[in-house]
N, C-alpha and C positions, 0 to 999 in steps of 0.2 A: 331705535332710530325712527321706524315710523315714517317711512318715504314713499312715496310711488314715482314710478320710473315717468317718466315722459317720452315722447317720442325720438328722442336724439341718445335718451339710455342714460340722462343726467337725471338725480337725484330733487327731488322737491320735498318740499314739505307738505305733510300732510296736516290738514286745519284738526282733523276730527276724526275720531275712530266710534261706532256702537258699544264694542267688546270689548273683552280684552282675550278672549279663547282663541284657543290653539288650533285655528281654522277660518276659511274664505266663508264668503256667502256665494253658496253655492244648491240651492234649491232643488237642483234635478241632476240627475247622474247619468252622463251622453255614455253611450254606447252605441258603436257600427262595427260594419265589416269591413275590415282594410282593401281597399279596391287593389288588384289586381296590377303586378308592377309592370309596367311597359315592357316591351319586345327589348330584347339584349343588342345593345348597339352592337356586339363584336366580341372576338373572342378575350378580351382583356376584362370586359364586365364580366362575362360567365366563370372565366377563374379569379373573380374578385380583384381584379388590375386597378390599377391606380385611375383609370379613364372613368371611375365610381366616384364623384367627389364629394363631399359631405353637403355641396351647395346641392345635388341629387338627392342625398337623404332627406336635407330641409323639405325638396321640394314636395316629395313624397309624405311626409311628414304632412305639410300643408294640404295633400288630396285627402288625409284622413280626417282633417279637419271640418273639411268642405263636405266630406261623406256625413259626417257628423250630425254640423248642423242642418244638413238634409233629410234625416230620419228623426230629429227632435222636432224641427217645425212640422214638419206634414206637411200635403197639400190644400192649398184654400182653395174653397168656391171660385169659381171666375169672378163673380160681380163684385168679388173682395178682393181682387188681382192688387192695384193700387194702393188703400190701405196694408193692405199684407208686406208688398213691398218695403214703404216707409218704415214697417216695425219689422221690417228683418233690418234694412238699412240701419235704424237706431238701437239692435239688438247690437249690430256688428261693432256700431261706436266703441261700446261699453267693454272694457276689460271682464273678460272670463275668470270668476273669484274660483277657483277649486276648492275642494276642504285638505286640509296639509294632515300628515301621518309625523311628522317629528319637528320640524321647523313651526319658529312662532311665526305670528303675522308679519314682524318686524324683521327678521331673520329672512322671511322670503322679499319681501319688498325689496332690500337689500339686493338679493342672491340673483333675483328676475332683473333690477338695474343692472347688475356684472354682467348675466350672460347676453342681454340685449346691449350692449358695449361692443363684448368681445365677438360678437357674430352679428351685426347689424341686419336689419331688413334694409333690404338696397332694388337697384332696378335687374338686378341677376336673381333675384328670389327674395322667399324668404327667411325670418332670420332663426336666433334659438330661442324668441318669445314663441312665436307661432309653431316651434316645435315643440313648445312646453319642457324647455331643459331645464328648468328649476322644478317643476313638478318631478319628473323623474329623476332628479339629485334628491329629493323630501322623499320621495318612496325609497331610492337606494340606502338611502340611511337608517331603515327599517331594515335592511338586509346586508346586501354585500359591504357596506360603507358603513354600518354598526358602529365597527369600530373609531372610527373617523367622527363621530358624531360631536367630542368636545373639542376637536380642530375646528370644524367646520365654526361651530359656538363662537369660539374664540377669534376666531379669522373673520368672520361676519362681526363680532362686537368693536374689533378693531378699525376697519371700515368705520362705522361709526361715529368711534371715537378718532378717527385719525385726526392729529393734528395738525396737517399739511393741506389747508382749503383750496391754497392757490397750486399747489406740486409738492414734490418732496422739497426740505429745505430751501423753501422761497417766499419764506412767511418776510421777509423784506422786501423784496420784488428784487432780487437781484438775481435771477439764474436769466441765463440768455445775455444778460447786459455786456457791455464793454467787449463784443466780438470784434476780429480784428483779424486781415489775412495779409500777408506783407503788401506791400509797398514795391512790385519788383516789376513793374513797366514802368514806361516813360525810359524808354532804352534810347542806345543812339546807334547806329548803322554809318557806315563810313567808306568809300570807295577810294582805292591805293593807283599808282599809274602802274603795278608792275604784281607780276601773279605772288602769291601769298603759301601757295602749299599749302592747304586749308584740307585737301581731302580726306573723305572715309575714315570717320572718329564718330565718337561718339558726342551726343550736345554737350553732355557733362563735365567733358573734359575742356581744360583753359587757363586760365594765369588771373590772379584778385588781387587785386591792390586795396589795400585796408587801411590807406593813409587819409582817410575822412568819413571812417564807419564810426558810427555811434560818436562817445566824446574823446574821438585819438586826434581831435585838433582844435584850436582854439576858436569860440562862438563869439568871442568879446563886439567883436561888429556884425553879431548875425543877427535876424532875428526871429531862428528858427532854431531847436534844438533837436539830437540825432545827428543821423548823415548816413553814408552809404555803400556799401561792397560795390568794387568797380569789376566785374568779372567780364574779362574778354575771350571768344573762343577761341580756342585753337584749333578745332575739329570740327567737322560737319556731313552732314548726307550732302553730297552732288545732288540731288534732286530740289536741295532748298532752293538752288540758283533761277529755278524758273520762278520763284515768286519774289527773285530779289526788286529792287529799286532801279530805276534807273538815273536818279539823281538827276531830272528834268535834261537831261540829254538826247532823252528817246521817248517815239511813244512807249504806250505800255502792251500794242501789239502789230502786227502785220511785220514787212522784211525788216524792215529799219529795228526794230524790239529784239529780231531772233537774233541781228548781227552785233546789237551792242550785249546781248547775255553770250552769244560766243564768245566775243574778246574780252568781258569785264565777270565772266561766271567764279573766275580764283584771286579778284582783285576785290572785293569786299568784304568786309566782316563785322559782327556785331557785339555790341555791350551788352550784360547783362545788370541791372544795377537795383541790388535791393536794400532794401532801405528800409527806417525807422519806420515803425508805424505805431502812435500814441492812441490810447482807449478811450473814448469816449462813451456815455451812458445810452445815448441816441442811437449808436450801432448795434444792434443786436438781433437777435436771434428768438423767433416765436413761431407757433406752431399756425400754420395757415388755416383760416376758417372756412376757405371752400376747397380748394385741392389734396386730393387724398392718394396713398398710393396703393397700388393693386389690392393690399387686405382691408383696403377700408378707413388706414390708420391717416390724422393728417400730416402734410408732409412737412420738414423745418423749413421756414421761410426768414429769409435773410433781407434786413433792411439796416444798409450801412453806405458809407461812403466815404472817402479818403478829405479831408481837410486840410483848412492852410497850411497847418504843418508840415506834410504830406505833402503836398505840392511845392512846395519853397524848398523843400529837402531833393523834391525831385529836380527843379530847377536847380542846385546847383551842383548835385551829382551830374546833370546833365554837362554843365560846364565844366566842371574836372575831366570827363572825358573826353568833350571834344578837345581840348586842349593835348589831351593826351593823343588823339588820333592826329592833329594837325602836325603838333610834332616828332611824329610818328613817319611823317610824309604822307597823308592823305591827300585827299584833291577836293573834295566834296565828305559832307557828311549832314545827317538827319535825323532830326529831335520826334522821337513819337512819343503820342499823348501818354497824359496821367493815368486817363482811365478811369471806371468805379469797380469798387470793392463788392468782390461777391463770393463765390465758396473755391477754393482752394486748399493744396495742400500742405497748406503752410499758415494754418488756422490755431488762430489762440483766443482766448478768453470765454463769456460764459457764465465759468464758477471761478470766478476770480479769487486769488488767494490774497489775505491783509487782517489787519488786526483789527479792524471796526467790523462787526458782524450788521451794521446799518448799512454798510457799499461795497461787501467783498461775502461770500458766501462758505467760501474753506477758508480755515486757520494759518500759519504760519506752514502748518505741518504737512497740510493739505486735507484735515478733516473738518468738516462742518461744523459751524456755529452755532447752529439749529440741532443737528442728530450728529452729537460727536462721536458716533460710533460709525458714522458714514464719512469715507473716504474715499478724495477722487486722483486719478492717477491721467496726466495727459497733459497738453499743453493749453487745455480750458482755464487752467489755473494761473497760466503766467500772465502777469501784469501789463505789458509790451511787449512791442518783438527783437527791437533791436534789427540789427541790418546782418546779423548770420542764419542761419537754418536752426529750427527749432531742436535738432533731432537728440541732441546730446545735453542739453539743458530739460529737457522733459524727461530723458533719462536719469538723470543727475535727482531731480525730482521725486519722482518714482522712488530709487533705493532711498531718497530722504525721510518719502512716508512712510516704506514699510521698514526701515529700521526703525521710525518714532514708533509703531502700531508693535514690533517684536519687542522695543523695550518697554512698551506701556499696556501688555494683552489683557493683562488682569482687568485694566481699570476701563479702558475703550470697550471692549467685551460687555460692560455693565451700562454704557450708555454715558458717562461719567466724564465732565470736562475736568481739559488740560489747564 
């Protein structure tokens, strides 16, 4: 491969090599005295407790370093303070080449990008460059890691050669695309002139009417396609009632607020209504380039939002129920918004499943287009959402791939398309 790592632990190319031997340039051979390990915060460090973290070790790690190149350079004369400086400063620039015991040039360039990846230098310390953990993987495999020595070979060659520039299976750009989380605001709230018996249930529980989800009714004059589960509750915590509504009858606090939630606290209740939601390529899913989470890694960043579709469908789920509440005997009732689309539990798409491996990324089966011997299981794969709960359709899913993978082990085992 022939790369040097950069500072972010991504892979470049290297213009030029001198050699081709089985070693750094490395002129002089540092040797100090491991300085002396700080005072024990407490009794958890002295029996090795977990308050020791390896971000300690780096640290430490780094003092030997700084020991280091303290007893290589020497002391300069005063009148060469300045100069000395500059050329410890442009020493420090320069990557540290050591000479390697079993790893090629190639093999370490490589090995030095993975572990400055997986253990970044950051503003907590430093990383496992500066602890030289490739170096001491290239010595281990002179010894205790011997054996290991043509994994290593082969695991490093592979890197290399991987075929996946952009990720695993996304040599089309389709992983992340077409994310999609239902469609289940834009509810409606409704106030009755007479108590309801609503109490102490769970939100879960309630009564659906499925007479305009999805296509259980005619679109001939729409010009929206979908529709939507009209779920109304039957149950609830007493506590919801302090953030009810007051359907402009009241203010929202002082005596006039407390008296209309005394009288009206078991006289309202609410829709739940979730709905169609269709894929688009625009919505998806990518890894954010500054926000990172606690180990360093970046975090998924979501960029989507609900469309005409999606809104018309809500408008007129909206009106099926109020219809439904008015003749219900309400007195009042209120439309809330559409909303935008962000992470929930009721998340689909991604690695979309379809027969064109140019805009779907798993097969019919649910394995990859690209590494048919990689299969994904979840509701990344479904198409849309439909206006039910994903949870028995992803199910359904699921036993469909791994009966395709139990009747086909031979030949998906071998990497070998369906």
């Amino acid at each position: 491969m022939g790369g040097e790592a950069d500072h972010s632990g991504r892979l470049v190319n290297e213009t030029t090599r001198p050699d081709q031997r089985n070693e750094r340039d490395s002129p002089t051979t540092m040797s100090a005295t491991v300085p002396p390990a700080p005072a024990s915060n407490g009794p958890a460090e002295q029996r090795g407790g977990s308050d020791f973290s390896r971000r300690d070790l780096l640290k430490r790690a780094g003092m030997l370093g700084a020991a280091a190149a303290v007893q290589v350079g020497g002391l300069a004369p005063a009148g060469a303070a300045e100069p000395a400086r500059k050329a410890t400063q442009a020493r420090a620039a320069m990557p540290v080449r050591e000479s390697l015991e079993t790893l090629t040039a190639a093999e370490s360039d490589t090995l030095e990008s993975i572990v400055a990846r997986l253990i970044p230098t950051d503003e907590n310390g430093p990383g496992a460059a500066e602890a030289r953990a490739a170096h001491y993987i290239d010595r281990a495999l002179t010894g205790p890691l011997a054996p290991s020595r043509a994994a290593y070979s082969a695991g490093l060659a592979a890197v290399d050669a991987y075929p996946y520039p952009n990720g695993l299976s996304n040599n089309h750009g389709q992983v992340g695309k077409h994310y999609m989380t239902h469609n289940t605001l834009a509810g409606v709230t409704a106030l009755f002139p007479w108590n309801l018996n609503t109490w102490y249930g769970l939100p879960a529980q309630g009564v659906a009417v499925d007479n305009w989800a999805d296509d259980n009714f005619d679109h001939a004059n729409l010009d929206f396609i979908g529709g939507g589960n009209l779920w109304v509750y039957t149950e609830r915590r007493p506590i919801f009632a302090a953030s009810m509504a007051t359907f402009g009858q009241a203010p929202a606090w002082g005596s006039a607020w407390k008296a209309f939630i005394k009288q009206n606290a078991d006289r309202w209740n609410s829709a739940y209504l979730q709905k169609t939601t269709l894929p688009y390529e625009d919505n998806y899913l990518d890894l954010d380039p500054a926000v990172k989470d606690p180990l360093g890694f970046p975090v998924c960043r979501i960029t989507a939002d609900f469309k005409d579709n999606e809104k018309k469908t809500a408008a007129f789920s909206q009106d099926r129920m109020v219809q439904w509440y008015m003749e219900a005997g309400a007195v009042g009732t209120l439309r809330l918004p559409v909303g935008t689309m962000g992470p929930s539990t009721h998340a689909y798409g991604g690695t979309r499943m379809g027969n064109n491996p140019d805009t779907n990324v798993v097969d019919r089966w649910g394995f990859s287009h690209e590494a048919p011997n990689l299969g994904v299981l979840g509701a990344s794969v479904m198409g849309t959402s439909g206006a039910h709960n994903p949870t028995l359709t992803a199910q359904a899913l699921a036993w469909r791939t791994a009966e395709h993978l139990a009747e086909n082990w031979k030949t998906i085992a071998k990497g070998g398309a369906l």
